[in-house]
DODRENTI-527532 format. One line per 5 residues: number of its first residue (from 1); their letters; for each residue x, z, y of N, C-alpha, C, O, CB. Coordinates in nm, 2 decimals. Glycine has a CB too. Layout:
# DODRENTI-527532
NUM	a	X/Z/Y/X/Z/Y/X/Z/Y/X/Z/Y/X/Z/Y ~ ...
END
This chain:
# DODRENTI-527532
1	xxxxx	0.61/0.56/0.22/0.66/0.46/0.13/0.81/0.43/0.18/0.86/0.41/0.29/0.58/0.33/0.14 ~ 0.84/0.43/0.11/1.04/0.33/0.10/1.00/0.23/0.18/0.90/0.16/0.19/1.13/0.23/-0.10 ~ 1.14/0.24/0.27/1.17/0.11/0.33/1.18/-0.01/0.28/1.15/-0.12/0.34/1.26/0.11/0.39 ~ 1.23/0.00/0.17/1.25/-0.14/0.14/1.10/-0.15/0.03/1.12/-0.25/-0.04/1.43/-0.19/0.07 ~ 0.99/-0.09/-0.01/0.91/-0.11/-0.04/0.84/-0.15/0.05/0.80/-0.26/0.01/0.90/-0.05/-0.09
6	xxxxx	0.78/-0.12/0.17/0.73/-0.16/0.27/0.77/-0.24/0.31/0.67/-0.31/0.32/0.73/-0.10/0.33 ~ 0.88/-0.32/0.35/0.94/-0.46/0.35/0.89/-0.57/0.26/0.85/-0.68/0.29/1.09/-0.44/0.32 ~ 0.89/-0.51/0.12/0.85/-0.61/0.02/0.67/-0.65/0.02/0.61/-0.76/0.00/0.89/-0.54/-0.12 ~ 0.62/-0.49/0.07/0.47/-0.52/0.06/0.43/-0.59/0.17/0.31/-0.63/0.17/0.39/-0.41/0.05 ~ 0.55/-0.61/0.34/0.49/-0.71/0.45/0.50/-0.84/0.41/0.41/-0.93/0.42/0.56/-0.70/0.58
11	xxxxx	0.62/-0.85/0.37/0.65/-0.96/0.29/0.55/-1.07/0.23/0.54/-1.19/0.25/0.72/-0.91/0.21 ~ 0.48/-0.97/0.12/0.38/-1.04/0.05/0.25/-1.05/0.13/0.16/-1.12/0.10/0.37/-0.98/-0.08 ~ 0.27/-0.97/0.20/0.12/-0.95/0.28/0.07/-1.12/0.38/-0.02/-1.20/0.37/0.15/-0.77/0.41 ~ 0.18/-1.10/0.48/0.25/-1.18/0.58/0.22/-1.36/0.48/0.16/-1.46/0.51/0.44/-1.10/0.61 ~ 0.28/-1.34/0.39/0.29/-1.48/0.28/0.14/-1.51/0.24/0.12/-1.63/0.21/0.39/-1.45/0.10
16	xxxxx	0.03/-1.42/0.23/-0.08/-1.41/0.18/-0.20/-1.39/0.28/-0.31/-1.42/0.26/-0.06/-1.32/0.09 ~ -0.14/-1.34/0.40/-0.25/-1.31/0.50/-0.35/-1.44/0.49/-0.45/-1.41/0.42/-0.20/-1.28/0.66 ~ -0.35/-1.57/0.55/-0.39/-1.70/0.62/-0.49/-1.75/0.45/-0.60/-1.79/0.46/-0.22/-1.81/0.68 ~ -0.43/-1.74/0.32/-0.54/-1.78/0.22/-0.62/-1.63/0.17/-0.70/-1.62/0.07/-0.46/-1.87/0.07 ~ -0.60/-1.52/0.25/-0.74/-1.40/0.18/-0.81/-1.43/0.30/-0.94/-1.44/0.29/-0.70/-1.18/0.16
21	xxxxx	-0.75/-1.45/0.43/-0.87/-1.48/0.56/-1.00/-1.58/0.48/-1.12/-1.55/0.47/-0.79/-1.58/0.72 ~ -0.92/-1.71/0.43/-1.03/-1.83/0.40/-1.08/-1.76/0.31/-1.18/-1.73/0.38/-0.98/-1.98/0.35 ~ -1.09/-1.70/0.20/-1.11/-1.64/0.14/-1.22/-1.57/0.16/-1.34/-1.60/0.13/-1.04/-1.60/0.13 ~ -1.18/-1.49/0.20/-1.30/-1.37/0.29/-1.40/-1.43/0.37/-1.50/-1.37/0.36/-1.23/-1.26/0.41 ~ -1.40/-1.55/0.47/-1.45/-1.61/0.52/-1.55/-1.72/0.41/-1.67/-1.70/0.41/-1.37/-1.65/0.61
26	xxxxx	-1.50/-1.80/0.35/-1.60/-1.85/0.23/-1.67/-1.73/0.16/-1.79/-1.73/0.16/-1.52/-1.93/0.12 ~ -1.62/-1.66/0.13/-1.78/-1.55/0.05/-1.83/-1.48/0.15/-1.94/-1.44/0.10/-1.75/-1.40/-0.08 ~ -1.81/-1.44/0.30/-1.87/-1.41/0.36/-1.97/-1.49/0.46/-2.09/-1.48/0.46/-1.80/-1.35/0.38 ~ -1.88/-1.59/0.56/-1.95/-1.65/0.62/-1.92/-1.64/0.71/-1.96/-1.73/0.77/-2.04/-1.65/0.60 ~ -1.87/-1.54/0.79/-1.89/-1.50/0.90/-1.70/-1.47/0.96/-1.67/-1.40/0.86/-2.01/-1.37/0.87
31	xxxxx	-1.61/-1.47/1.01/-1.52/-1.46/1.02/-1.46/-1.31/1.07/-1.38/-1.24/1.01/-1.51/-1.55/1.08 ~ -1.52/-1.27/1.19/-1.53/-1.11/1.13/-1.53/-1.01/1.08/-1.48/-0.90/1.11/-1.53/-1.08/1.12 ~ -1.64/-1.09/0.97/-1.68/-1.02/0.86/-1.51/-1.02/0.77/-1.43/-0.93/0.76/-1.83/-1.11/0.79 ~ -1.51/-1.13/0.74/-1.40/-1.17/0.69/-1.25/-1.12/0.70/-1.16/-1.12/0.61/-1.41/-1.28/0.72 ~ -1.25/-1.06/0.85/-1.14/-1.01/0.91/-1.12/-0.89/0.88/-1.00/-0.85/0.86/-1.15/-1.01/1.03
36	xxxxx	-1.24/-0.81/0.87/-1.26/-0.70/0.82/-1.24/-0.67/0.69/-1.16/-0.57/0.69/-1.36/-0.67/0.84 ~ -1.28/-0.71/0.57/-1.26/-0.75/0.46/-1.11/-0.72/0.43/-1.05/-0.62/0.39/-1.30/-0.89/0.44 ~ -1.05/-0.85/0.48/-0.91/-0.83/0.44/-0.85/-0.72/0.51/-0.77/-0.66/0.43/-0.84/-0.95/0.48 ~ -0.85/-0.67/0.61/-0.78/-0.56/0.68/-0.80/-0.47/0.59/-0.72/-0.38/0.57/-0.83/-0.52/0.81 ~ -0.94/-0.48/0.50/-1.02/-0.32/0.39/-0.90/-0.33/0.29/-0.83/-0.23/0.26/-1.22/-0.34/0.28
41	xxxxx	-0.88/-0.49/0.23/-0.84/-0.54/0.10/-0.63/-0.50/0.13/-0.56/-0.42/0.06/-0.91/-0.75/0.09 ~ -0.61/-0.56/0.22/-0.45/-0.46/0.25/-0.47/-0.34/0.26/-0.41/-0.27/0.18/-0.37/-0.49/0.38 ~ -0.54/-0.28/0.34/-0.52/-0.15/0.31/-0.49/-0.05/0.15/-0.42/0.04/0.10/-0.62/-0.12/0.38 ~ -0.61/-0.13/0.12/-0.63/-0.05/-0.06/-0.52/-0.10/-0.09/-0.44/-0.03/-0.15/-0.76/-0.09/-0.18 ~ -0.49/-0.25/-0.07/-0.36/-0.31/-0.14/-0.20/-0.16/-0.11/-0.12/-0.12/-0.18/-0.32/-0.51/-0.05
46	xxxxx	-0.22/-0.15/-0.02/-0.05/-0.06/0.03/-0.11/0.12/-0.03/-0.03/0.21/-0.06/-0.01/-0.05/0.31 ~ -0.20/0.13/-0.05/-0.21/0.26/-0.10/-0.14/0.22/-0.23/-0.03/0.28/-0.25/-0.37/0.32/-0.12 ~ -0.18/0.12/-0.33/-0.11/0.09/-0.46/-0.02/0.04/-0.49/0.03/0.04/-0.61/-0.16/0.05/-0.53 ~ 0.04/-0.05/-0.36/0.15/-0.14/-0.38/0.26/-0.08/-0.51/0.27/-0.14/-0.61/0.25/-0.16/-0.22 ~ 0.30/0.01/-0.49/0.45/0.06/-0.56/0.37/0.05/-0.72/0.44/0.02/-0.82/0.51/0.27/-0.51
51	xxxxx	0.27/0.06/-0.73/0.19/0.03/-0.91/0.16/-0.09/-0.92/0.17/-0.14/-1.03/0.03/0.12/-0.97 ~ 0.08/-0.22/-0.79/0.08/-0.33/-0.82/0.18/-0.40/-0.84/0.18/-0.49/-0.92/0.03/-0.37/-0.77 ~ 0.28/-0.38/-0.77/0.42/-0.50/-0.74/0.45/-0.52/-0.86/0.50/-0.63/-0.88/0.56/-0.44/-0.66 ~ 0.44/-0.43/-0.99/0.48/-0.45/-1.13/0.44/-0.51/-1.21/0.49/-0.56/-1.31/0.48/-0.38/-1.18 ~ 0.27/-0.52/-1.16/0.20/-0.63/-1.25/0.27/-0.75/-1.24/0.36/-0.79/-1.17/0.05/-0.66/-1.22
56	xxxxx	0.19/-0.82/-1.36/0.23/-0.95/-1.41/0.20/-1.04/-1.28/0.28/-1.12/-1.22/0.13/-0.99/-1.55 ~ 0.09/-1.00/-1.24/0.02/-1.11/-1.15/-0.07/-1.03/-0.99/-0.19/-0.98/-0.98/-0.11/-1.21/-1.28 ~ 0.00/-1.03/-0.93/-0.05/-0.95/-0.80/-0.13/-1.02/-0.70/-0.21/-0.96/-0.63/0.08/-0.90/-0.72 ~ -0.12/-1.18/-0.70/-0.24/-1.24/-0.63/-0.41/-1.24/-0.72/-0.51/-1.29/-0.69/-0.19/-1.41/-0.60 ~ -0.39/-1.19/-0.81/-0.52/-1.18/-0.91/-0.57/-1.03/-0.89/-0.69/-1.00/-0.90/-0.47/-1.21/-1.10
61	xxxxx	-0.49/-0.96/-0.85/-0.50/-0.80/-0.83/-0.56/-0.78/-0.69/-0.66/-0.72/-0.66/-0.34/-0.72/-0.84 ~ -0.48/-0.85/-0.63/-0.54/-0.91/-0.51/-0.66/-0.93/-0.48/-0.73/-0.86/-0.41/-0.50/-1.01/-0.49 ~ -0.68/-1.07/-0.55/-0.82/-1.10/-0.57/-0.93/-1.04/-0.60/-1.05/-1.06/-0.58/-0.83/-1.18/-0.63 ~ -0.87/-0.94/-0.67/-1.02/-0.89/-0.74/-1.02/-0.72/-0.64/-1.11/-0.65/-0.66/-1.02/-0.87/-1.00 ~ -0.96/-0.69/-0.58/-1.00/-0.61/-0.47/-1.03/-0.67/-0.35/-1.03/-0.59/-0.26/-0.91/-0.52/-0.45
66	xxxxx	-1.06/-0.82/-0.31/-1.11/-0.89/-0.17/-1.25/-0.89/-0.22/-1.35/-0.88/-0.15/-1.03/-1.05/-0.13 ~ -1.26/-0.92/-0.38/-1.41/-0.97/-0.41/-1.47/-0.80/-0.42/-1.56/-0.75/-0.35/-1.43/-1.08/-0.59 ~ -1.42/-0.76/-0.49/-1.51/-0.60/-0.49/-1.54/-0.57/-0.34/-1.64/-0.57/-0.27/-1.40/-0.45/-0.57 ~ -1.42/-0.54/-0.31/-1.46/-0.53/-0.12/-1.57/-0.61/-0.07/-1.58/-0.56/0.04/-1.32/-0.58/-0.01 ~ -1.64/-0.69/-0.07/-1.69/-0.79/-0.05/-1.83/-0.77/-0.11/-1.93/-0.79/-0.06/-1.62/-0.88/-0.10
71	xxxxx	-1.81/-0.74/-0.25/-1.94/-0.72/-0.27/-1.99/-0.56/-0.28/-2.08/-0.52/-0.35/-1.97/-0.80/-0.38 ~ -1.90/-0.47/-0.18/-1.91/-0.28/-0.15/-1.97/-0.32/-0.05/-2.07/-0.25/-0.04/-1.78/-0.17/-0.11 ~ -1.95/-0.43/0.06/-2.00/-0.50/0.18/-2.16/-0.52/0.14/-2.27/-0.47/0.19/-1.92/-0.64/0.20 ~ -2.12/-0.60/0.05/-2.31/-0.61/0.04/-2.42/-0.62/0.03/-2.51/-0.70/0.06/-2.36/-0.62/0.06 ~ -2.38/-0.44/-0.05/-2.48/-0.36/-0.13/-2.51/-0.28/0.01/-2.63/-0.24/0.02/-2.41/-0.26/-0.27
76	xxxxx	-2.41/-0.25/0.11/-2.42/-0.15/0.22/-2.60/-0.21/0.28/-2.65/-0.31/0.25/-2.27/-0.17/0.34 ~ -2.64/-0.12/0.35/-2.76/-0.14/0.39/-2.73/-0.28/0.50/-2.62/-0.34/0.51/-2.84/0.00/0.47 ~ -2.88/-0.32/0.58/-2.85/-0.43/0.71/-2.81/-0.31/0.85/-2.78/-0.36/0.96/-3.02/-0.54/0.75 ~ -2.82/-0.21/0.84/-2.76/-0.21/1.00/-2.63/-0.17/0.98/-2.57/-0.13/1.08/-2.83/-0.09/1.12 ~ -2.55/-0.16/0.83/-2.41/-0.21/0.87/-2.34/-0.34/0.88/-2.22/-0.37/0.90/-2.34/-0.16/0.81
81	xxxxx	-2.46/-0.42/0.84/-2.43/-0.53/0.85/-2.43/-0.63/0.99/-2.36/-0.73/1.01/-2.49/-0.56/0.77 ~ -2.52/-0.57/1.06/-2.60/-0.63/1.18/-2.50/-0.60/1.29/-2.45/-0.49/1.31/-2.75/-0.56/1.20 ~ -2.46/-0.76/1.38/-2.38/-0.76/1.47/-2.44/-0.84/1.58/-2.48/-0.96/1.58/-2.27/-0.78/1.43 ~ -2.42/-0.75/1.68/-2.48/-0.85/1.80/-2.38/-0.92/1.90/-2.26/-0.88/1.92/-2.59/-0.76/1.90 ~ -2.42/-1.00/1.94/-2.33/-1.04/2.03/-2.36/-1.15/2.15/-2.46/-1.21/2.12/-2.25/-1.09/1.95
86	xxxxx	-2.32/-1.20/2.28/-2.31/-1.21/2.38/-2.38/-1.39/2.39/-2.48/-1.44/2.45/-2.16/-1.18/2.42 ~ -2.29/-1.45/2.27/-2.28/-1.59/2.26/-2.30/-1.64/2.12/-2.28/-1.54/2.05/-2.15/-1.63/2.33 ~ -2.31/-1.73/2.04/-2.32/-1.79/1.92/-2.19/-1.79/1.91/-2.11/-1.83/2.00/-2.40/-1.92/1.89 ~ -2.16/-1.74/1.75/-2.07/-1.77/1.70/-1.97/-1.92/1.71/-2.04/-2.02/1.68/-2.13/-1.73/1.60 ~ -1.86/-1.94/1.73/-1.77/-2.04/1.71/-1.75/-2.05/1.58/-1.72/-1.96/1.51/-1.64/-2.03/1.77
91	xxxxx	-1.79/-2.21/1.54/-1.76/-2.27/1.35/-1.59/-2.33/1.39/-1.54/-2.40/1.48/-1.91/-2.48/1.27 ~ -1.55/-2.27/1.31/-1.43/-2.36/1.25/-1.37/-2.48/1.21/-1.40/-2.53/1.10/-1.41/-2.35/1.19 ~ -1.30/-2.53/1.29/-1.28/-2.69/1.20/-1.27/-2.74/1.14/-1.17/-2.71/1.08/-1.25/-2.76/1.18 ~ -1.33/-2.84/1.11/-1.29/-2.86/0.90/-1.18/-2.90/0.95/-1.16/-2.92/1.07/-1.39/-2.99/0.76 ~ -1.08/-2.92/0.86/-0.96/-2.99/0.86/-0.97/-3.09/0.81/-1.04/-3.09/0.70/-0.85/-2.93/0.80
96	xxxxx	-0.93/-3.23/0.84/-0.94/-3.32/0.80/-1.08/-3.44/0.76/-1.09/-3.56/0.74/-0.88/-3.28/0.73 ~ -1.18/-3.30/0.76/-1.33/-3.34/0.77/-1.40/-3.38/0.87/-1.34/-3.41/0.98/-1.40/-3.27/0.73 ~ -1.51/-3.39/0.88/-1.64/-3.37/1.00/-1.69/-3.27/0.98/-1.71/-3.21/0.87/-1.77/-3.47/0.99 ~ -1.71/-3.22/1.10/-1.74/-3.07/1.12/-1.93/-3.07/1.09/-2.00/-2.98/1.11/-1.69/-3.01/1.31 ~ -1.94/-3.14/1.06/-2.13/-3.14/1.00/-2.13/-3.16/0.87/-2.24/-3.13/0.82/-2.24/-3.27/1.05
101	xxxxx	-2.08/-3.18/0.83/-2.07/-3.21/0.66/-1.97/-3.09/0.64/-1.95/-3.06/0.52/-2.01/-3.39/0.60 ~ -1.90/-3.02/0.73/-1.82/-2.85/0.70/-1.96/-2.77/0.72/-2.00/-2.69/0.63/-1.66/-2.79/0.86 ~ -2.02/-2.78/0.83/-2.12/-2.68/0.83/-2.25/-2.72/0.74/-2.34/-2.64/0.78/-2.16/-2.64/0.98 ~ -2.31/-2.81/0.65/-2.40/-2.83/0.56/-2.31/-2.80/0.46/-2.39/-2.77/0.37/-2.47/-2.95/0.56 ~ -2.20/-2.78/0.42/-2.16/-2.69/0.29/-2.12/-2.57/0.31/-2.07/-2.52/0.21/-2.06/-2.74/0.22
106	xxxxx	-2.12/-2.48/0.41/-2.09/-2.38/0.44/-2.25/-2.36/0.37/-2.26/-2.30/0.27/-2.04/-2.35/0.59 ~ -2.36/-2.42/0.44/-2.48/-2.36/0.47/-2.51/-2.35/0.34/-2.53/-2.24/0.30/-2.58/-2.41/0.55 ~ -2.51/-2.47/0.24/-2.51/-2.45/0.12/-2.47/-2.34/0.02/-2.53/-2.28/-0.07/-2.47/-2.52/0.11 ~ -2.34/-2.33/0.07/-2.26/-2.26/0.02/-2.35/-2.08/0.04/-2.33/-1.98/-0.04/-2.11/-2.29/0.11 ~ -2.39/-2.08/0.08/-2.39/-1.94/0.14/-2.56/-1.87/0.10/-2.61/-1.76/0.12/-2.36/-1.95/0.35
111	xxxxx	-2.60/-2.01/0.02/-2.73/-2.00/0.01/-2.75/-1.99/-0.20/-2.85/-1.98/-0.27/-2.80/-2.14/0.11 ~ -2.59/-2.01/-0.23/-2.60/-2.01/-0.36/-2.56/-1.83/-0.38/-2.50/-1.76/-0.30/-2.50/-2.14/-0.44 ~ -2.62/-1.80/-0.54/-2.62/-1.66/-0.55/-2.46/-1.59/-0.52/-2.37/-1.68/-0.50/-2.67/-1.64/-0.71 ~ -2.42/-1.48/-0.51/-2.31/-1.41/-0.48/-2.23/-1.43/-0.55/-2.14/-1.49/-0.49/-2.31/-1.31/-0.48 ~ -2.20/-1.41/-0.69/-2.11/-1.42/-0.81/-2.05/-1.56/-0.83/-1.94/-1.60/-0.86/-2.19/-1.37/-0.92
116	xxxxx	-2.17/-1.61/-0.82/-2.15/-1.79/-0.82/-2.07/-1.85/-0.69/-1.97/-1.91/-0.72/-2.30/-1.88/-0.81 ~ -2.10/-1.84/-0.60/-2.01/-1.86/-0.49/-1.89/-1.80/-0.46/-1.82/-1.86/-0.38/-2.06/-1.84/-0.41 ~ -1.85/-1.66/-0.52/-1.69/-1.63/-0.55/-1.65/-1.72/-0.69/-1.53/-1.74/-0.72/-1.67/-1.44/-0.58 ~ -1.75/-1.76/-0.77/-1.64/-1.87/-0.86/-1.64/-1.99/-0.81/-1.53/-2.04/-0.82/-1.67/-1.90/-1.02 ~ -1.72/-2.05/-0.75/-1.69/-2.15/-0.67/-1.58/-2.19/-0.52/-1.54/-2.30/-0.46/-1.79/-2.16/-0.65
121	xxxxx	-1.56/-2.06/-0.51/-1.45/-2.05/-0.33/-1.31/-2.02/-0.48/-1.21/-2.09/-0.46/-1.50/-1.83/-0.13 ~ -1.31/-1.94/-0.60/-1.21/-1.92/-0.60/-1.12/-2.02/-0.69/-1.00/-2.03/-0.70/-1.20/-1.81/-0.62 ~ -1.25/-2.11/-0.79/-1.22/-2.25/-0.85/-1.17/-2.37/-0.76/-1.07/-2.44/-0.78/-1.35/-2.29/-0.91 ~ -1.24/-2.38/-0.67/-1.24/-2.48/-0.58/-1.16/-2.49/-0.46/-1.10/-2.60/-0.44/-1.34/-2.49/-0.56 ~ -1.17/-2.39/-0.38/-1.11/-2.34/-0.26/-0.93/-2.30/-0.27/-0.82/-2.33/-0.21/-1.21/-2.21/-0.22
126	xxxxx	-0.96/-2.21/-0.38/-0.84/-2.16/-0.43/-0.74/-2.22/-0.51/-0.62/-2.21/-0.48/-0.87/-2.08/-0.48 ~ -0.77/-2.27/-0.57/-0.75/-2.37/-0.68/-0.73/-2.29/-0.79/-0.67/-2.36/-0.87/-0.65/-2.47/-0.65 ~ -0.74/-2.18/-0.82/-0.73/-2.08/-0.96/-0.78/-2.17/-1.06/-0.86/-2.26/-1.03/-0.82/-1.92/-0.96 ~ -0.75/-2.16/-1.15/-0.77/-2.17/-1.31/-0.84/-2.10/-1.39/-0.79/-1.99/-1.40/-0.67/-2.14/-1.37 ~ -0.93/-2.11/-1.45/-1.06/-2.07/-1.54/-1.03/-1.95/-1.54/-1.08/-1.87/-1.46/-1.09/-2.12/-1.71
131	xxxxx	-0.92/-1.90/-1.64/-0.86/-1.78/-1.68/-0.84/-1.68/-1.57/-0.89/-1.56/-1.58/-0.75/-1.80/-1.74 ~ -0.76/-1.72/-1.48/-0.71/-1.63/-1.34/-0.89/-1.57/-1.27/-0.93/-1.46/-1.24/-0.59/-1.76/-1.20 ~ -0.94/-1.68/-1.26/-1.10/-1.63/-1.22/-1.16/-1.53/-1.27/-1.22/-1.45/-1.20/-1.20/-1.71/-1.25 ~ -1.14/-1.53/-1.42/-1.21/-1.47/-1.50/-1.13/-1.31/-1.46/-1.18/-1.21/-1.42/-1.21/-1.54/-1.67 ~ -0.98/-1.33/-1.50/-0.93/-1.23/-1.48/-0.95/-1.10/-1.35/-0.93/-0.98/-1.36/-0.85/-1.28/-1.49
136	xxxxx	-0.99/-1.20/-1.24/-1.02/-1.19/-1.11/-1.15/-1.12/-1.09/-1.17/-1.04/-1.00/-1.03/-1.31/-1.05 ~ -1.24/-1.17/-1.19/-1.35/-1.11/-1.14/-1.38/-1.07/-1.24/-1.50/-1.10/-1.26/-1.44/-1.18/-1.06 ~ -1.31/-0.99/-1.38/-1.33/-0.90/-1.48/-1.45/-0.96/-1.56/-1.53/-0.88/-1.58/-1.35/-0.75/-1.43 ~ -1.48/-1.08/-1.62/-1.49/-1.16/-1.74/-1.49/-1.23/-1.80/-1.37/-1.26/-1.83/-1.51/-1.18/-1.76 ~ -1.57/-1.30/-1.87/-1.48/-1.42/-2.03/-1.47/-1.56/-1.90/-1.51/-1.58/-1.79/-1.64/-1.50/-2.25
141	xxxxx	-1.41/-1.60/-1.96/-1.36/-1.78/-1.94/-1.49/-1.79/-1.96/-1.58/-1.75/-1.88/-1.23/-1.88/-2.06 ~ -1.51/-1.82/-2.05/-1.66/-1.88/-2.05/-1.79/-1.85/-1.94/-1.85/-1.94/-1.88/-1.72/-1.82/-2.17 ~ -1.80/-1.71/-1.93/-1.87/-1.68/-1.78/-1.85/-1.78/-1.68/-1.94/-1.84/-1.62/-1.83/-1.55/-1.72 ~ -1.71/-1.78/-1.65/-1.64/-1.84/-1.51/-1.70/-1.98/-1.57/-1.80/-2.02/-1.51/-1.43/-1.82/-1.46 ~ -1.66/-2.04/-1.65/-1.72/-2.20/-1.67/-1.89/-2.23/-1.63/-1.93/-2.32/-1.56/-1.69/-2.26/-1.85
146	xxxxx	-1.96/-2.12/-1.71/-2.12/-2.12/-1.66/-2.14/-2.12/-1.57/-2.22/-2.21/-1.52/-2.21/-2.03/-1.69 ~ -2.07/-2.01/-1.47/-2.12/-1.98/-1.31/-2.05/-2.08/-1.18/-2.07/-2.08/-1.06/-2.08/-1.80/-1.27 ~ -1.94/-2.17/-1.28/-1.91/-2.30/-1.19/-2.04/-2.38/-1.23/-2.10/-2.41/-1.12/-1.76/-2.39/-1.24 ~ -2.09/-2.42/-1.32/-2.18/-2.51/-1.37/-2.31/-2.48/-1.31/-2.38/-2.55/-1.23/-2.19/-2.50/-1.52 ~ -2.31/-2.41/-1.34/-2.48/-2.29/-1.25/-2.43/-2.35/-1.06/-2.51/-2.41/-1.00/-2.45/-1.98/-1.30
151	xxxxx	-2.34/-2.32/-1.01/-2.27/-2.29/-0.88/-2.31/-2.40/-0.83/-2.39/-2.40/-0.73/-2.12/-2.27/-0.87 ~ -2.24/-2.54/-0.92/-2.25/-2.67/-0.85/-2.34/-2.71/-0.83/-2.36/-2.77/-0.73/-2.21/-2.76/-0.88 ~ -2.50/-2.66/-1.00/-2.58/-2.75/-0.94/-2.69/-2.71/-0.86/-2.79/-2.78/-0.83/-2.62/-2.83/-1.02 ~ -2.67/-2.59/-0.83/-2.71/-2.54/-0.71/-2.70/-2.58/-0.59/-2.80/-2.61/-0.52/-2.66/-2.45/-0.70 ~ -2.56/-2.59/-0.54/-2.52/-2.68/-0.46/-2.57/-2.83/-0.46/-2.61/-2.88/-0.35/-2.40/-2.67/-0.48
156	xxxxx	-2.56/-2.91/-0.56/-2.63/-3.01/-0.54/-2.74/-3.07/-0.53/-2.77/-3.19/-0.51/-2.60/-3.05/-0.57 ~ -2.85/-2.94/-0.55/-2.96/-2.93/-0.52/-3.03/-2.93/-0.37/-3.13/-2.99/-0.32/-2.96/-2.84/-0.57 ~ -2.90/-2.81/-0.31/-2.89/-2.74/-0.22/-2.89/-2.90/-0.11/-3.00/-2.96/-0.07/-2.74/-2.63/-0.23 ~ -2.81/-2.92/-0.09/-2.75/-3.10/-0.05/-2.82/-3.17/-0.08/-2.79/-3.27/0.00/-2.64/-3.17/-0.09 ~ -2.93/-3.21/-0.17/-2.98/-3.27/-0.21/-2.88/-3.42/-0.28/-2.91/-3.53/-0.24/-3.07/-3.26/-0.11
161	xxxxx	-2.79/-3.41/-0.37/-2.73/-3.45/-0.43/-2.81/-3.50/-0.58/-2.86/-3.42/-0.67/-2.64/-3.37/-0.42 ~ -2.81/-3.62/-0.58/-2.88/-3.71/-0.75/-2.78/-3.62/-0.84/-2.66/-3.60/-0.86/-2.85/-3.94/-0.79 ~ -2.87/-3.61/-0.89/-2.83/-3.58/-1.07/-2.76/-3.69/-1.17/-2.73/-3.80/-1.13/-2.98/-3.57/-1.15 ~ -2.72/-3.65/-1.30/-2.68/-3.75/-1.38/-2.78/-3.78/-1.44/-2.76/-3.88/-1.51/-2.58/-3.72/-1.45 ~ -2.92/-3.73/-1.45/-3.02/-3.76/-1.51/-3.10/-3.86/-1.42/-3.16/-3.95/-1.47/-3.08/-3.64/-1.56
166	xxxxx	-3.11/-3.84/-1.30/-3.13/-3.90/-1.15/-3.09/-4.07/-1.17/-3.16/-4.17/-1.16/-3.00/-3.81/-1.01 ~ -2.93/-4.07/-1.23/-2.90/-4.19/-1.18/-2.91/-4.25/-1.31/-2.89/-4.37/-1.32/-2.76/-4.20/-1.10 ~ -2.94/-4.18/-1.41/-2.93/-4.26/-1.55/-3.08/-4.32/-1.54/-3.10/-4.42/-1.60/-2.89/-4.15/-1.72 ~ -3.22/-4.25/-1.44/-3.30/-4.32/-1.47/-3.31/-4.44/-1.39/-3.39/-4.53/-1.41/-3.39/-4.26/-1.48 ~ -3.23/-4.44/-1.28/-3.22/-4.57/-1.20/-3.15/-4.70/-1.27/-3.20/-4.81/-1.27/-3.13/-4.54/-1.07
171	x	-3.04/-4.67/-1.33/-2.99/-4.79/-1.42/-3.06/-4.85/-1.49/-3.01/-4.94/-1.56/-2.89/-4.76/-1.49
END
């Protein structure tokens, strides 16, 4: 690659590293995992850079090769999945939160179906837009609105969160 293409693709990489980590870590769970992921997701990204840089929209191009990667992850059997290790994993801090109410939505999180939980990390987390989701993860607007809808009340199942039907019979 050209130097100054390579410049441009650290550039963007470097600007982008720190939200594909969260990223990778919300659909995965695991931060390693996650590490890995993205290291997969740049790589594919610099094989194509010189044909993505032209698209319209390169964090969406982005996106939707972190999620495919992600879910190439895991289709793979469990002993590529399976990691042992010395000591329990270190959780992360919520920012600004309580770190128990970070790890009961993690747990949540991780317990709603696959598809639904990449529209929920990339609606929510991300802050993308119906459309960019959809675009992201190659279907209608409409899908992405169901599988937020489906996502949440999963989640607030999950948490054990009242309903609107919950509180309309209390009133």
């Amino acid at each position: 690659m050209e130097p100054a293409l390579e410049q441009e693709y650290l550039e963007y990489v470097t600007a982008r590293l720190e939200p594909l980590r969260r990223t990778a870590y919300l659909l995965c769970g695991d931060r390693h995992r996650a590490d890995d992921l993205v290291q997969e997701t740049i790589t594919k990204l610099y094989v194509r850079w010189r044909r993505v840089r032209t698209t319209g929209n390169v964090n969406a191009y982005v996106g939707r090769i972190l999620y495919r990667t992600y879910l190439d992850d895991r289709r793979r059997g469990w002993w590529a999945r399976v990691h042992l290790s010395a000591s329990p994993p270190d959780h992360p801090a919520a920012p600004g939160g309580d770190l128990e109410d970070r790890m009961m939505l993690d747990a949540a999180l991780a317990r709603v179906p696959d598809r639904q939980r990449a529209v929920l990390i990339l609606r929510f987390v991300c802050d993308l837009p119906v459309d960019e989701v959809a675009q992201i993860l190659n279907c209608a607007a409409g899908t992405v609105k169901s599988q937020t809808a489906h996502g949440l009340a999963a989640m607030r199942r999950r948490l054990g969160a009242p309903t609107i039907a919950a509180l309309k019979e209390k009133t």
